[in-house]
N, CA, C and O atoms as a GROMACS GRO file, in nm:
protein
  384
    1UNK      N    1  13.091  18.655   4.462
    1UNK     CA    2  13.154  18.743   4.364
    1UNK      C    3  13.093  18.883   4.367
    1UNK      O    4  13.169  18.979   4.358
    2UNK      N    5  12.946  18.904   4.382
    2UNK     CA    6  12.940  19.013   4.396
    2UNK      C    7  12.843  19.086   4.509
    2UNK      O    8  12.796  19.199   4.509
    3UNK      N    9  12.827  18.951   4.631
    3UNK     CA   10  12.772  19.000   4.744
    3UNK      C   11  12.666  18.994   4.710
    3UNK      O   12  12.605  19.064   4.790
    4UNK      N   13  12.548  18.928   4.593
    4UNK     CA   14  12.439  18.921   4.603
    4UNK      C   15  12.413  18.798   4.620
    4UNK      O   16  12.505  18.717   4.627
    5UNK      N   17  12.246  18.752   4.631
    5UNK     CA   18  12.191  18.659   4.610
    5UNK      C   19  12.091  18.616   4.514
    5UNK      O   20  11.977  18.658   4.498
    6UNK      N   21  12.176  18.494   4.433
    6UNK     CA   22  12.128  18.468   4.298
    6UNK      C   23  11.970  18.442   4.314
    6UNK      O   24  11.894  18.507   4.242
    7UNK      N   25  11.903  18.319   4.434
    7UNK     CA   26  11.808  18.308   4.423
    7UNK      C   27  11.674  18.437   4.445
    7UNK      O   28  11.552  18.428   4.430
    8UNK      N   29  11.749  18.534   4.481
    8UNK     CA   30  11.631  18.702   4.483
    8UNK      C   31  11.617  18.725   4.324
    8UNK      O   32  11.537  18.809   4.282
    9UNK      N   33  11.703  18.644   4.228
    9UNK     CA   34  11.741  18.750   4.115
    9UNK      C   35  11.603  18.649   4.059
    9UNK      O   36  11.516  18.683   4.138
   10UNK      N   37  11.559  18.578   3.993
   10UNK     CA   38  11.453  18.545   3.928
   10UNK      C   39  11.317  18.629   3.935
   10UNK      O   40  11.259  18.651   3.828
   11UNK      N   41  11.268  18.673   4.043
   11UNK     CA   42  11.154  18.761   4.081
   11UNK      C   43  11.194  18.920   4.063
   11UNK      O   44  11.116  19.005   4.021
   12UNK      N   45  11.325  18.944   4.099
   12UNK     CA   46  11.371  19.071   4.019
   12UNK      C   47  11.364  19.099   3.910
   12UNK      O   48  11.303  19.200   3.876
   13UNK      N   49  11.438  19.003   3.804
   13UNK     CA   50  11.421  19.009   3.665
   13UNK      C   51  11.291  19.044   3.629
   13UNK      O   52  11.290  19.140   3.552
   14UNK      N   53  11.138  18.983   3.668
   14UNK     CA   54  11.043  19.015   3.640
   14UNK      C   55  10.990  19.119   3.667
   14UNK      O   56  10.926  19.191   3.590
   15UNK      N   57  11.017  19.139   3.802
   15UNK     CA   58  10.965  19.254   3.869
   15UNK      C   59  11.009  19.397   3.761
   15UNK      O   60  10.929  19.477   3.713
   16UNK      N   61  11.135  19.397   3.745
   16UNK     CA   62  11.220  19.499   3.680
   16UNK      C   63  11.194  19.476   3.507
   16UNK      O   64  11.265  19.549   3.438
   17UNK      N   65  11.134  19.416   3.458
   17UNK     CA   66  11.115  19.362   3.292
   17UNK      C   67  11.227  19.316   3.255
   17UNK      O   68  11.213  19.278   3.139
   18UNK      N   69  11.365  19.293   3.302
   18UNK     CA   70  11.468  19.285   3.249
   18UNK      C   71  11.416  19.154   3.120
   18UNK      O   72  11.457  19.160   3.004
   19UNK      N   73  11.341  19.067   3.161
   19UNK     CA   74  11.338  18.992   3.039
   19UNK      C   75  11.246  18.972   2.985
   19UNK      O   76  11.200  18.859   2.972
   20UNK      N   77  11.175  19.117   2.920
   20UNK     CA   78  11.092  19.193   2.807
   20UNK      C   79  11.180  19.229   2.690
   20UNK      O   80  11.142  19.233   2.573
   21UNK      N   81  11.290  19.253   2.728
   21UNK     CA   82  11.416  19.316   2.653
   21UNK      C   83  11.498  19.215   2.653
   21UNK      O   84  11.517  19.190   2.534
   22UNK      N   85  11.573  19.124   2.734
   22UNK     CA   86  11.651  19.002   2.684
   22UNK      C   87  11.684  18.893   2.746
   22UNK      O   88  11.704  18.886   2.868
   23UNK      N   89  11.693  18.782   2.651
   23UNK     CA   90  11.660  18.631   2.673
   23UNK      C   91  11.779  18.576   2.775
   23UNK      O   92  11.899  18.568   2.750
   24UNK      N   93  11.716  18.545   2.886
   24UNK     CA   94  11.821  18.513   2.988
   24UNK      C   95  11.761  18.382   3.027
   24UNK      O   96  11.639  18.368   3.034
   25UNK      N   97  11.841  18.290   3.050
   25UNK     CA   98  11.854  18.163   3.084
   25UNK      C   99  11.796  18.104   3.238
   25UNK      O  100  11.861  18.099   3.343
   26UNK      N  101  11.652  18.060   3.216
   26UNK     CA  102  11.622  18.005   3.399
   26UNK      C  103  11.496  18.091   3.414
   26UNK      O  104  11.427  18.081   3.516
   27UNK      N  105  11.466  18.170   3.322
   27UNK     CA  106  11.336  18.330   3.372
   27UNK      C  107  11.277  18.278   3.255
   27UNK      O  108  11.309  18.272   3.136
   28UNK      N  109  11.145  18.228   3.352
   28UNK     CA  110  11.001  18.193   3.240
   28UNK      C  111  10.963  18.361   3.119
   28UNK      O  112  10.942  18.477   3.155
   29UNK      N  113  10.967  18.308   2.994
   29UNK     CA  114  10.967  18.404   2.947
   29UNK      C  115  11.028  18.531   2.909
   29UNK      O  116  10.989  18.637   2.859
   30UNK      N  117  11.170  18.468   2.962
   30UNK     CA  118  11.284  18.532   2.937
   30UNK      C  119  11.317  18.501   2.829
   30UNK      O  120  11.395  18.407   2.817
   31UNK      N  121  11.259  18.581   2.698
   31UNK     CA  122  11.301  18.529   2.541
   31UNK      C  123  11.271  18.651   2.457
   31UNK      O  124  11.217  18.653   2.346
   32UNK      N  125  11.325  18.776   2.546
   32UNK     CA  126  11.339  18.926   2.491
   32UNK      C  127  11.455  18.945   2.387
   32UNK      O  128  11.564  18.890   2.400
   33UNK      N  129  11.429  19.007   2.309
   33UNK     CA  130  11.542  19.014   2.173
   33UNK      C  131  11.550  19.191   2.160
   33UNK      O  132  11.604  19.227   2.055
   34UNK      N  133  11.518  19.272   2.224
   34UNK     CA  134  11.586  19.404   2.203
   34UNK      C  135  11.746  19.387   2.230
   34UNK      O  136  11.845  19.392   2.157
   35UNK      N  137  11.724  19.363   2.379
   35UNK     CA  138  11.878  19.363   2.459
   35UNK      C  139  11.952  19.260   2.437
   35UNK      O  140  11.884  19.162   2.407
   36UNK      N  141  12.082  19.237   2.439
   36UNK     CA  142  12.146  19.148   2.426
   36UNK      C  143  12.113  19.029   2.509
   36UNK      O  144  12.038  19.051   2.604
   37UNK      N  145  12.157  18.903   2.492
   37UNK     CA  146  12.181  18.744   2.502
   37UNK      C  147  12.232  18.782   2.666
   37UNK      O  148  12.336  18.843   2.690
   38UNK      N  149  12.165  18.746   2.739
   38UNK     CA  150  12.187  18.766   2.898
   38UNK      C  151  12.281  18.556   2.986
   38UNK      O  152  12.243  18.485   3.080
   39UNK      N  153  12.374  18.545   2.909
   39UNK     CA  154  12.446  18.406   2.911
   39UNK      C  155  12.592  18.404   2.907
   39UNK      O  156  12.650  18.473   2.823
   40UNK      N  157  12.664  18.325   2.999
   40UNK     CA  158  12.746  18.326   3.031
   40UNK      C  159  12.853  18.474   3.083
   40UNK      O  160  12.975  18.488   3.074
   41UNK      N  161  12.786  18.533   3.116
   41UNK     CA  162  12.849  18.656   3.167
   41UNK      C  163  13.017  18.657   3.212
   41UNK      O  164  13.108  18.734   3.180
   42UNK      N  165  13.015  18.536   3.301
   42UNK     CA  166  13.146  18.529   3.344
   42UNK      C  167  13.255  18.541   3.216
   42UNK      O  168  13.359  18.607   3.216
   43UNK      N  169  13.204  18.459   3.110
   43UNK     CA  170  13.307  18.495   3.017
   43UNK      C  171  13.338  18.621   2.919
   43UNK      O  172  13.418  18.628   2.826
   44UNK      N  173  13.252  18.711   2.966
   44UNK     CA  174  13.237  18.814   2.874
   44UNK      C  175  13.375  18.918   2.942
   44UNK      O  176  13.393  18.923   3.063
   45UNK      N  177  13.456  18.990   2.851
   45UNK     CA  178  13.504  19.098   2.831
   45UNK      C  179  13.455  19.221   2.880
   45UNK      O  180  13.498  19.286   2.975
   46UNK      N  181  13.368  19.242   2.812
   46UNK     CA  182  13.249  19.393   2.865
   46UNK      C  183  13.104  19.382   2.872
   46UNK      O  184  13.029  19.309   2.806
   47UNK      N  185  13.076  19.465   2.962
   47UNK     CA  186  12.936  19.473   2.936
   47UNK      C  187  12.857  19.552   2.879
   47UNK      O  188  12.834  19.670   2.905
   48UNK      N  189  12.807  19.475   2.787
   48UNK     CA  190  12.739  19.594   2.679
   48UNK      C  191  12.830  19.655   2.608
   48UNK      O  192  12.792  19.764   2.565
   49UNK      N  193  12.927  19.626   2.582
   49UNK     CA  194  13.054  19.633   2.493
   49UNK      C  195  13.072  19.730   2.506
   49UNK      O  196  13.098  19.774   2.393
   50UNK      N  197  13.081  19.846   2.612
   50UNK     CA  198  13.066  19.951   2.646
   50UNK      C  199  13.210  20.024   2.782
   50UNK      O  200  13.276  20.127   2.774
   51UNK      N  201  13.210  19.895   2.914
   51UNK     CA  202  13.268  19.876   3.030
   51UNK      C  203  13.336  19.735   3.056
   51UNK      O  204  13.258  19.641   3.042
   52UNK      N  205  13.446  19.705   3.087
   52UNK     CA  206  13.527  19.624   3.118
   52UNK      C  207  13.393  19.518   3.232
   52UNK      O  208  13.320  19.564   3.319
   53UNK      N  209  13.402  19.412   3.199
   53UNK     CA  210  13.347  19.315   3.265
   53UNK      C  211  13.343  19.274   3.395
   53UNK      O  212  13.374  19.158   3.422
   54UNK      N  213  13.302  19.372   3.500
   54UNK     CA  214  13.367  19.320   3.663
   54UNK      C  215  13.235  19.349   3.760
   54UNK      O  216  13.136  19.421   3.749
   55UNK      N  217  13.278  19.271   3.844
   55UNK     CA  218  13.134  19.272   3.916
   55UNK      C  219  13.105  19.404   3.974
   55UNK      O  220  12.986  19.406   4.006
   56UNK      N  221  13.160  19.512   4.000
   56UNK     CA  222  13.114  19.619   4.048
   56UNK      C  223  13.060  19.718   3.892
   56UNK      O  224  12.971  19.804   3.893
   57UNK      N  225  13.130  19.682   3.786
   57UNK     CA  226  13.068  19.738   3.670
   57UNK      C  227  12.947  19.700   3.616
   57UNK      O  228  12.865  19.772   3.558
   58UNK      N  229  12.941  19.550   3.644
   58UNK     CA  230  12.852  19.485   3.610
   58UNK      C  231  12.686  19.613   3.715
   58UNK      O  232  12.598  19.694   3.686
   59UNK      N  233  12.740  19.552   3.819
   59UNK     CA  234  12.644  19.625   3.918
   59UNK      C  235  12.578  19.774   3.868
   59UNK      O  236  12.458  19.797   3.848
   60UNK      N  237  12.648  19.831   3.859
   60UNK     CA  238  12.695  19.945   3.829
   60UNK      C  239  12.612  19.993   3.653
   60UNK      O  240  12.552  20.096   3.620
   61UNK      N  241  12.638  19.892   3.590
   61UNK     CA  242  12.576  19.933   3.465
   61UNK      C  243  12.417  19.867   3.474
   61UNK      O  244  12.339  19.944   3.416
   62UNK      N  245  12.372  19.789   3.510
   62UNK     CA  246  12.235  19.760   3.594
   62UNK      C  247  12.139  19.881   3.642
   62UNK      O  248  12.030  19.923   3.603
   63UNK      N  249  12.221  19.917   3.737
   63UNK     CA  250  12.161  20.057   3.811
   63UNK      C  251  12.129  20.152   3.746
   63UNK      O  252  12.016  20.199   3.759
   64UNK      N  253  12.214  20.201   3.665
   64UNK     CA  254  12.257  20.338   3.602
   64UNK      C  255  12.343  20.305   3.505
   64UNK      O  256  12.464  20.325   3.518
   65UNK      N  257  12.273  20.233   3.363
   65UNK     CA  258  12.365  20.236   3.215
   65UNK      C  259  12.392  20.338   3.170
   65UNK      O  260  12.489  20.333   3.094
   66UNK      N  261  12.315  20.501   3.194
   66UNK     CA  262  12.353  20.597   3.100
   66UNK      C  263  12.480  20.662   3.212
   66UNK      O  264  12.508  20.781   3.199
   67UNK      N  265  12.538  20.598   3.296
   67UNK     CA  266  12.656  20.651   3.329
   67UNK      C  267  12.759  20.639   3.284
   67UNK      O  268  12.852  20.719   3.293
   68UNK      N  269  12.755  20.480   3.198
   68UNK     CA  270  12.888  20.432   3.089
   68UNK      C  271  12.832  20.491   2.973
   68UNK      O  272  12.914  20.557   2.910
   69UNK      N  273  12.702  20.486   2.917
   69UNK     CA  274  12.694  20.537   2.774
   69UNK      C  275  12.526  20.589   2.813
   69UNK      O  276  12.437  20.558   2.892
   70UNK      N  277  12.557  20.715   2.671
   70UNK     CA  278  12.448  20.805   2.691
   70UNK      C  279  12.354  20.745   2.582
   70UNK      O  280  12.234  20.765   2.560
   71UNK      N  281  12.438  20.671   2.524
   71UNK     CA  282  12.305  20.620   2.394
   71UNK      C  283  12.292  20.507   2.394
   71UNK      O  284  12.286  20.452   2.285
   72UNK      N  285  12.286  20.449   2.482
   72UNK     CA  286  12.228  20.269   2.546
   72UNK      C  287  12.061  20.324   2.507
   72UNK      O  288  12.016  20.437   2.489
   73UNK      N  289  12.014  20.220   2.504
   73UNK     CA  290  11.873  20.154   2.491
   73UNK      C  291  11.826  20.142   2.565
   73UNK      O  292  11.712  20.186   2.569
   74UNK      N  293  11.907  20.042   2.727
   74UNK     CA  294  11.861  20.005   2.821
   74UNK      C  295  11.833  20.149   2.918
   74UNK      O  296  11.930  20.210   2.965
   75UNK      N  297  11.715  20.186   2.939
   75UNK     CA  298  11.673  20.275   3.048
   75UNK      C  299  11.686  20.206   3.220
   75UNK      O  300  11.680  20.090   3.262
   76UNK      N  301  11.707  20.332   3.287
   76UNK     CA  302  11.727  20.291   3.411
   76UNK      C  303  11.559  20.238   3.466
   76UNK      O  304  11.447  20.268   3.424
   77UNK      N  305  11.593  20.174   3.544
   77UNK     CA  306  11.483  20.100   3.626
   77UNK      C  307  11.434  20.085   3.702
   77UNK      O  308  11.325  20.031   3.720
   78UNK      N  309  11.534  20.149   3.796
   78UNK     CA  310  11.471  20.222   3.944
   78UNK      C  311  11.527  20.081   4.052
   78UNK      O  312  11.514  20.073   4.174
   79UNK      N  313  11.578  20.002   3.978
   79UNK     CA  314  11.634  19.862   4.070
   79UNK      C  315  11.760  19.946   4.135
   79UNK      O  316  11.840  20.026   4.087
   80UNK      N  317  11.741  19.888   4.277
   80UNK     CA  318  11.806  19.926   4.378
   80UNK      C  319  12.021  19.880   4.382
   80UNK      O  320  12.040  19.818   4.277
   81UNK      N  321  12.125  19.889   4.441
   81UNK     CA  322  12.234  19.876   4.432
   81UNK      C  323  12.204  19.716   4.518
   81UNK      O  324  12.290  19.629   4.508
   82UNK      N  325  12.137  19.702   4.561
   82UNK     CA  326  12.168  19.571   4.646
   82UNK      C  327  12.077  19.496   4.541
   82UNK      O  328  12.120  19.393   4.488
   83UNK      N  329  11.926  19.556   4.503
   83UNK     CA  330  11.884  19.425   4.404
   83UNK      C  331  11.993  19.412   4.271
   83UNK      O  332  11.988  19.299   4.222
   84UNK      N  333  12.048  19.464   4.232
   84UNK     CA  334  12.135  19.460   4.116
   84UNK      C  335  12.260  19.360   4.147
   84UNK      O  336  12.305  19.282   4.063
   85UNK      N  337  12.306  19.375   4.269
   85UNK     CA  338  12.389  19.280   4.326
   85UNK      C  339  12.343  19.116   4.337
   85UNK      O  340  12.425  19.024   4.329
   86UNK      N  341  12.189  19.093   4.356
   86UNK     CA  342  12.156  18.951   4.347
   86UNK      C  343  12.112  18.974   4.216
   86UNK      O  344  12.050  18.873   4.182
   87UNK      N  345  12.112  19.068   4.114
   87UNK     CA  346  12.058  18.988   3.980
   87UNK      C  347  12.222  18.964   3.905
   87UNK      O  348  12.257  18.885   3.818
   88UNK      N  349  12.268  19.025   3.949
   88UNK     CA  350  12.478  18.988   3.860
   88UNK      C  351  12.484  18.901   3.931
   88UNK      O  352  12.558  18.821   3.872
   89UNK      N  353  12.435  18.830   4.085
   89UNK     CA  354  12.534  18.741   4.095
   89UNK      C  355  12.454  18.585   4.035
   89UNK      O  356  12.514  18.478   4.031
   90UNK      N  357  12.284  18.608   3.984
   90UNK     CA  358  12.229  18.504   3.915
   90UNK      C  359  12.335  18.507   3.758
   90UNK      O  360  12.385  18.397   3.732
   91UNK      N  361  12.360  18.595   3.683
   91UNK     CA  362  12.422  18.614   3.523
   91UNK      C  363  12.526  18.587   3.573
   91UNK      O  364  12.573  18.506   3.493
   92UNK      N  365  12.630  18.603   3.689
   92UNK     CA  366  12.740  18.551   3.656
   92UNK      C  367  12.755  18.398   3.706
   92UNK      O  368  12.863  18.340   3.697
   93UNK      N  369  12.639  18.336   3.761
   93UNK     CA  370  12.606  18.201   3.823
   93UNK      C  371  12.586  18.095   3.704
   93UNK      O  372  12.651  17.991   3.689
   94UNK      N  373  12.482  18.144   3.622
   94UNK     CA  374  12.434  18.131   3.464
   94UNK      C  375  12.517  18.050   3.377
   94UNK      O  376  12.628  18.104   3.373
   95UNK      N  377  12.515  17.969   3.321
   95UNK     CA  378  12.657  17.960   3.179
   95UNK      C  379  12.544  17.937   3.069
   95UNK      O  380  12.577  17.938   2.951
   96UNK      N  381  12.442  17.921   3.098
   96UNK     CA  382  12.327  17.970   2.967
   96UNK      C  383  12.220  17.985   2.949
   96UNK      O  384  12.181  18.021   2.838
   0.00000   0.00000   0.00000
């Protein structure tokens, strides 16, 4: 779905803090409560209630959130277009 690989995405997440900020399903210590509930992605609408739900948005808002919105929370992270690709394709792998 989105050309990544889910199993890179666990050591990313850490590497990148993604789950300092929010509780994602499978990541020791993934039980961050700033950012939203990181579960079932596939069924979501938007991301970050912000961008239509698709794997290149998905990607896309990973990389660079203040490109959909200037007053997100989530700061950029310096994670690369290809690591962002194996961490969407672990959240959209996910159902919780």
């Amino acid at each position: 779905m989105t050309g990544g690989d889910p199993t890179r995405a666990p050591e990313l997440i850490r590497r990148y803090g993604c789950a300092g900020c929010h509780t994602i399903s499978g990541i020791p210590g993934g039980d961050g409560q700033v950012g939203g509930r990181l579960s079932e992605m596939r069924k979501r609408v938007y991301v970050a209630g912000v961008v239509t739900n698709s794997p290149d948005n998905l990607i896309r808002w990973i990389v660079n959130p203040q490109q959909f919105s200037t007053r997100t929370a989530m700061p950029a992270s310096g994670i690369s277009e290809g690591e962002a690709r194996d961490v969407a394709a672990y959240l959209y792998a996910k159902e919780r």
